[in-house]
Structure formats: structure tokens, C-alpha cells
MIDOSE-1310 file (N, C-alpha, C; in nm, 2 decimals, decimal comma, always signed):
residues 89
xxxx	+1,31/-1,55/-1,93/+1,19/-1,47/-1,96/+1,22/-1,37/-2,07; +1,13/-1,37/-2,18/+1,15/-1,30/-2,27/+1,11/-1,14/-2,26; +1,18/-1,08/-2,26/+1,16/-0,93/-2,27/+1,10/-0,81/-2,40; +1,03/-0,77/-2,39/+0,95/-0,71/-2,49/+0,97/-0,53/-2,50
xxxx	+1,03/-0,47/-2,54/+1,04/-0,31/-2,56/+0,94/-0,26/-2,59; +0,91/-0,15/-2,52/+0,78/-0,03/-2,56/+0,78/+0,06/-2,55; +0,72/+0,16/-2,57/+0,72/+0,30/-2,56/+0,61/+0,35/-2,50; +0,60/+0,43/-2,42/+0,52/+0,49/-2,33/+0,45/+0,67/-2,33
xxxx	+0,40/+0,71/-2,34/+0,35/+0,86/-2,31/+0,34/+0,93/-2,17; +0,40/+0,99/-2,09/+0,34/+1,04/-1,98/+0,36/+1,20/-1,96; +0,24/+1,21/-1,91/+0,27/+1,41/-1,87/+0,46/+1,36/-1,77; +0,52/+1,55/-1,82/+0,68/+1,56/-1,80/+0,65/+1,51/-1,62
xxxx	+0,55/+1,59/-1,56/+0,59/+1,61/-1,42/+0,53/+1,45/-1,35; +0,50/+1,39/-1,40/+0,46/+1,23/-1,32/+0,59/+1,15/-1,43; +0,69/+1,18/-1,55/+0,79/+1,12/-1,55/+0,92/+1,15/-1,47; +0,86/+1,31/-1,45/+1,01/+1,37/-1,30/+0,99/+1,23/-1,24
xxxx	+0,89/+1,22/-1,20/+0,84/+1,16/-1,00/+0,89/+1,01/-1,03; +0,87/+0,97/-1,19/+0,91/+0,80/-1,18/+1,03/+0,80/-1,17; +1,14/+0,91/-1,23/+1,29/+0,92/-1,23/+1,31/+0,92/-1,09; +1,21/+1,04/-1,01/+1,29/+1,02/-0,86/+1,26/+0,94/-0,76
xxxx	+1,15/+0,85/-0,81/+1,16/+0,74/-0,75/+1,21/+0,60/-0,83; +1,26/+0,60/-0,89/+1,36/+0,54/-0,95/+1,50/+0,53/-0,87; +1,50/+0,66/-0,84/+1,64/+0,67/-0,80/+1,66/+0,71/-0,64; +1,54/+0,67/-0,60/+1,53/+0,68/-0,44/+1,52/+0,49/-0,44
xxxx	+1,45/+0,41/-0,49/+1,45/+0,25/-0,45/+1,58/+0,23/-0,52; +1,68/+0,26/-0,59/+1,79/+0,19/-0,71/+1,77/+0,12/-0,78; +1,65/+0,16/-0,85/+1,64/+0,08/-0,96/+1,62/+0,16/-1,11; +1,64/+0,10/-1,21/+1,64/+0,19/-1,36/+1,47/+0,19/-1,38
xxxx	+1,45/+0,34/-1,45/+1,28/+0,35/-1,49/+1,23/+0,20/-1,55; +1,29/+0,18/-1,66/+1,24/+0,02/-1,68/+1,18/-0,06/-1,56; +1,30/-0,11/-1,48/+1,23/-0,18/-1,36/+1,11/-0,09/-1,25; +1,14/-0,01/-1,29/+1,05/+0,10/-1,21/+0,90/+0,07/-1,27
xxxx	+0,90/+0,09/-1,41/+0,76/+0,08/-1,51/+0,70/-0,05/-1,50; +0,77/-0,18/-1,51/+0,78/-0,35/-1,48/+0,70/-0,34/-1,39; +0,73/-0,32/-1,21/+0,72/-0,29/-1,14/+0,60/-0,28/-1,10; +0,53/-0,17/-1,17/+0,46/-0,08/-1,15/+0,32/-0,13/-1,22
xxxx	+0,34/-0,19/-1,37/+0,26/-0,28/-1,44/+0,22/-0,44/-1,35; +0,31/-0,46/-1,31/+0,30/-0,60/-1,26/+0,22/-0,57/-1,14; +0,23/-0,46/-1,04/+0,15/-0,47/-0,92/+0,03/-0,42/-0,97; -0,04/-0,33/-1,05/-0,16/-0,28/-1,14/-0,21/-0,39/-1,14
xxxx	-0,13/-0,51/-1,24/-0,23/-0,60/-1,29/-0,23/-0,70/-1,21; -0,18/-0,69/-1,09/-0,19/-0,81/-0,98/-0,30/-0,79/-0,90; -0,30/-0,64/-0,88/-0,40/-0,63/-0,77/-0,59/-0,60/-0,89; -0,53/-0,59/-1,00/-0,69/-0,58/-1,12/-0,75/-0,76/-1,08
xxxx	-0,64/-0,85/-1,09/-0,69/-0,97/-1,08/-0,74/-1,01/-0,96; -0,69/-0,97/-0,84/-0,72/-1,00/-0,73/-0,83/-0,92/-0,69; -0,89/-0,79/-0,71/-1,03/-0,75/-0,75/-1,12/-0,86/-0,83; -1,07/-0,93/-0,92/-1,19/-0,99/-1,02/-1,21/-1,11/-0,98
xxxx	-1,15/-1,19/-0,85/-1,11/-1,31/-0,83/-1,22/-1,28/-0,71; -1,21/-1,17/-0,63/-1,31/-1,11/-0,52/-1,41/-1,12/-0,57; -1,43/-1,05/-0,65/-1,61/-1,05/-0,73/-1,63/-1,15/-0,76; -1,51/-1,30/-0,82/-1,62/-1,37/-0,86/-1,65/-1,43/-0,74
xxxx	-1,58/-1,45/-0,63/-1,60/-1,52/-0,52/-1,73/-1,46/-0,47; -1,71/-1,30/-0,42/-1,90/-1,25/-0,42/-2,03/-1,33/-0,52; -1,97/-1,30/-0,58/-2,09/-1,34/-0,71/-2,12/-1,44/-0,65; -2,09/-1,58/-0,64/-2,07/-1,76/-0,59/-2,17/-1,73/-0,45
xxxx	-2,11/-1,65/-0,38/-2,15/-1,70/-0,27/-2,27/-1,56/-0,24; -2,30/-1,48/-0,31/-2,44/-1,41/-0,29/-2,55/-1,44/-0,19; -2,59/-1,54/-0,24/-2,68/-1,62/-0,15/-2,66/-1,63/+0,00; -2,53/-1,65/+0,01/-2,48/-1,73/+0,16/-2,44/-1,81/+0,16
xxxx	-2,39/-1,92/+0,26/-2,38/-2,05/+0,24/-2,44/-2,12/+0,22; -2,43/-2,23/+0,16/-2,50/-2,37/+0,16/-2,51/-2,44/+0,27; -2,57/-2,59/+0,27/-2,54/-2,66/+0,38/-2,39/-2,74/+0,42; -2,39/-2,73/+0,33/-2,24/-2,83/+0,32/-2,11/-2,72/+0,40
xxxx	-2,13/-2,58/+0,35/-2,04/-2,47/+0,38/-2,14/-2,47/+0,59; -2,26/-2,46/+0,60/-2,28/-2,42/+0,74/-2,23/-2,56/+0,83; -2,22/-2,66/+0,74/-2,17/-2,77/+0,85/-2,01/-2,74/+0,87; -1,95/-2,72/+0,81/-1,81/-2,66/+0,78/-1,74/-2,60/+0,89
xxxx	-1,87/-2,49/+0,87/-1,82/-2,39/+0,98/-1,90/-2,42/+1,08; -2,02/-2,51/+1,10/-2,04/-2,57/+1,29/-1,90/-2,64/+1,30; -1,86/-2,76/+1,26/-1,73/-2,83/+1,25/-1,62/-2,76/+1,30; -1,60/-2,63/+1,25/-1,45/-2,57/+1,32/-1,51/-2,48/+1,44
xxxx	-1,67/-2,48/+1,44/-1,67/-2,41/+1,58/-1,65/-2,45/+1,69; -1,69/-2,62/+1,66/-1,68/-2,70/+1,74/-1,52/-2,68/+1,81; -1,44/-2,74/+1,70/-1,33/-2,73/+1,71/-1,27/-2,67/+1,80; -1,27/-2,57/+1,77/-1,21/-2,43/+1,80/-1,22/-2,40/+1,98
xxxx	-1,37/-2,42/+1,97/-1,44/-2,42/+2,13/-1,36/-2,54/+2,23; -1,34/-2,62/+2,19/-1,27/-2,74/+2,25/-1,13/-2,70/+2,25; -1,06/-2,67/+2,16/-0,90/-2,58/+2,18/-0,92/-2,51/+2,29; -0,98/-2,39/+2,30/-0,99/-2,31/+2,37/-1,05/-2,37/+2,55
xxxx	-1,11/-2,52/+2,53/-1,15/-2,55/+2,70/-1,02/-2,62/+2,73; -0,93/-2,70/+2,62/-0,82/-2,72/+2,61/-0,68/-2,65/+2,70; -0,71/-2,54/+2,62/-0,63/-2,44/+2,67/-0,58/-2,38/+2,83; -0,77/-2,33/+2,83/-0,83/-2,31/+2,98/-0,73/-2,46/+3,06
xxxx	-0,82/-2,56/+3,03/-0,77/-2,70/+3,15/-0,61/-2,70/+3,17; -0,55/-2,63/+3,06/-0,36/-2,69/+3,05/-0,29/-2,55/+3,17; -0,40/-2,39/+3,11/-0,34/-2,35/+3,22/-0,34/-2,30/+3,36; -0,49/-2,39/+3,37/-0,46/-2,39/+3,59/-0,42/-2,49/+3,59
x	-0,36/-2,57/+3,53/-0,26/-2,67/+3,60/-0,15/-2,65/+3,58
């Protein structure tokens, strides 16, 4: 992995708090800032991936999606009489 150098601005008293949590997990502010970037933009995409999935499914389901889910209700219901039958015997 290629590594890229930058330079950063932050008010003194939120770069105290990154030092001292830096040095409360053992890790160097670098990995600390990495870190910190990487979960930002993990959880921005996992917001955008939500919305588009809302977006898609606005409406509700289709038919193809309501047979789907009678299909595993079925399912499921029969596990469960399954279950019941295995344990009074």
C-alpha cells in the first residue's frame, strides 16, 4: 500500500485529545488520524448505500420480493412445528 503524507489543521485542545488517545490505544497520531479517516469514510458510504437501498425500495415490495418473503415464512413456520414435534419427544 502506497502511503501519501499530509498536513492537517486542528484547534490545540482536540489535537491534546488525539495525542491522548493515541497514547491510551498504542498507537502513533498517524495511525490514530488513518484510523479515524478510514472509519468517517466507511460509515459516509454505508449511509449512502442505506439511502440508495431506501430510494429502490420506496414503494415497497414487488411481487417477486412478497413471494420471497411468503416462501421463508413458510419456511420458518415449519422449522418451528419441526422443532415443537423433536421436543416432546
Amino acid at each position: 500500500m502506497v502511503h501519501v503524507k499530509t498536513a492537517i489543521s486542528l484547534d490545540e485542545s482536540l489535537f491534546r485529545e488525539a495525542e491522548n488517545w493515541a497514547g491510551k490505544l498504542g498507537v502513533s497520531r498517524s495511525q490514530l488520524f488513518a484510523r479515524a479517516v478510514e472509519e468517517y469514510v466507511r460509515r459516509h458510504e454505508n449511509e449512502e448505500l442505506l439511502a440508495r437501498l431506501n430510494e429502490a425500495h420506496v414503494d415497497g415490495p414487488d411481487e417477486e420480493d412478497e413471494e420471497a418473503l411468503r416462501h421463508g415464512q413458510a419456511l420458518h413456520a415449519e422449522m418451528l412445528r419441526r422443532a415443537e414435534r423433536e421436543g416432546r419427544q
